[in-house]
C-alpha positions in Angstrom: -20.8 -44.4 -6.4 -22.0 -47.5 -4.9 -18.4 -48.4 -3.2 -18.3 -44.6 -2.0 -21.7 -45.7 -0.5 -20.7 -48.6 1.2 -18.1 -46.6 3.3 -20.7 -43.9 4.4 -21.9 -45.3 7.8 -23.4 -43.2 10.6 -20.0 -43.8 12.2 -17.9 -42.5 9.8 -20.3 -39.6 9.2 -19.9 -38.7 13.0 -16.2 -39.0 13.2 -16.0 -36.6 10.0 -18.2 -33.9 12.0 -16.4 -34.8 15.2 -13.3 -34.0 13.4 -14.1 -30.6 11.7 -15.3 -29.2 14.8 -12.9 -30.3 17.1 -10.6 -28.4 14.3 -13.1 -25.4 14.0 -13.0 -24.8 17.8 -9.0 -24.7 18.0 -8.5 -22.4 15.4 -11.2 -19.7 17.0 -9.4 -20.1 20.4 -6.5 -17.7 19.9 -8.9 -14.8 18.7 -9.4 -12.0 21.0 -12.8 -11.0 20.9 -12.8 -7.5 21.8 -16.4 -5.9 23.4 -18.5 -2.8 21.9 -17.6 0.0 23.9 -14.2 -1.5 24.9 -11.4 1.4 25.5 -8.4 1.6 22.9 -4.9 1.7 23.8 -1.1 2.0 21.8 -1.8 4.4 19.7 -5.5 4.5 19.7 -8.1 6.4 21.2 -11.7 5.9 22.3 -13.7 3.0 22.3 -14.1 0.2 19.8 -15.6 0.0 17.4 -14.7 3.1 16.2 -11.5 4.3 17.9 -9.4 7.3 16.4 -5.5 7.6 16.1 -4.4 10.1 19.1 -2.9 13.6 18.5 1.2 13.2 17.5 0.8 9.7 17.6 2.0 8.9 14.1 5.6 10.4 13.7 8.5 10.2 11.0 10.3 7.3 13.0 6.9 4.9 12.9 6.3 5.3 9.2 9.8 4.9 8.1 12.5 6.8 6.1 11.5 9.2 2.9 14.2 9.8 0.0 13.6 11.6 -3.1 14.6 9.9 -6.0 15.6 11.9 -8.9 16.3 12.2 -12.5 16.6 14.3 -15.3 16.3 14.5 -18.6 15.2 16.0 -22.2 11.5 16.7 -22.6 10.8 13.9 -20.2 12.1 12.5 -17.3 10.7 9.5 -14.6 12.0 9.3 -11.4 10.7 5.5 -10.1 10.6 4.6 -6.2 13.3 1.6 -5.5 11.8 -1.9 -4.8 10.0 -2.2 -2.0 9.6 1.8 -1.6 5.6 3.2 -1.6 5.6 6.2 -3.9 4.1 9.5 -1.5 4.2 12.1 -3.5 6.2 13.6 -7.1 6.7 16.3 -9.1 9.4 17.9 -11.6 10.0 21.4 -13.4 11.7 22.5 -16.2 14.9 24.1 -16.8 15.0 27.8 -16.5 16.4 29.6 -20.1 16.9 33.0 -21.1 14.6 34.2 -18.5 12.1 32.1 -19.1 10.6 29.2 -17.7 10.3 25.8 -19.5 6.1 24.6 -19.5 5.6 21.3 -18.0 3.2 19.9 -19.9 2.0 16.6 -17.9 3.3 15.6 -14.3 1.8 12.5 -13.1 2.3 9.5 -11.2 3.3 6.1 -12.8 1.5 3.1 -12.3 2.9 -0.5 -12.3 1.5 -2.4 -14.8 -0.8 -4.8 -13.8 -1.8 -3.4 -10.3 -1.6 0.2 -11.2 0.2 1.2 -7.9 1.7 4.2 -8.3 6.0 3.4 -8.3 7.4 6.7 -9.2 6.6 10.2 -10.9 6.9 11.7 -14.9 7.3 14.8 -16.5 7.2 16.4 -19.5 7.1 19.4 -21.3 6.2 21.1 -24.7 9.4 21.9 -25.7 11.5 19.0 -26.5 14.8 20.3 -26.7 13.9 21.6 -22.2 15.9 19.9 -19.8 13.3 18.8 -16.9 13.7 16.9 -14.0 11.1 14.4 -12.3 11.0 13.7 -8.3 9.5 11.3 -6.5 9.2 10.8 -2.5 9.2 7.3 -1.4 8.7 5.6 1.5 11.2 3.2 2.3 
């Protein structure tokens, strides 16, 4: 403690605080500050702070391609987004026998472990011999 002591003179003490706010004033420099009442643009509409997204502005070709991803299978099924895909919707059904239709018992999402983002879609039904089918819509 007392060598650390030695070294702390008024000069180094002003170079230090010279030195982290020479550093603090270039990093706020390229920040845009942008005024209450300020209008909106791209997309945007109104005034800041609280502008709104304009009529048709968000289209299929901004938020990217959606596939269904697919699969089947006997009294359950899990159709999974690919990596990097975000999971939009799902569902599944049943096959279709004798007239009758096969009950789903549970459709839901699946969640990665971990984060519990939703990556893809399950079903199943109460009869286990059913052929089903899970789909999932994913945003690529």
């Amino acid at each position: 403690m007392a060598r650390f002591r030695s070294r702390l003179t008024y000069a180094n003490v002003v170079a230090t605080l010279a030195l982290f706010l020479a550093l603090g004033g270039v990093s706020t420099a390229g920040v845009k500050c942008i005024a209450s009442g300020s209008p909106a643009g791209g997309d945007l509409t109104g005034t800041y702070p609280d502008p709104t997204i304009q009529d048709g502005a968000i289209t299929a070709p901004k938020l990217g391609k959606i596939v269904m991803r697919s699969q089947g299978g006997t009294a359950d099924a899990t159709a999974l987004c690919e990596e990097g895909e975000t999971l939009i919707s799902g569902g599944g059904f049943g096959s279709r026998v004798a007239g009758v239709d096969t009950p789903i018992w549970a459709s839901e999402p699946v969640l990665e472990l971990g984060t519990n983002r939703p990556v893809g879609w399950s079903v199943a039904s109460v009869d286990s011999t059913a052929q089903v089918a899970a789909r999932a819509l994913c945003l690529q």
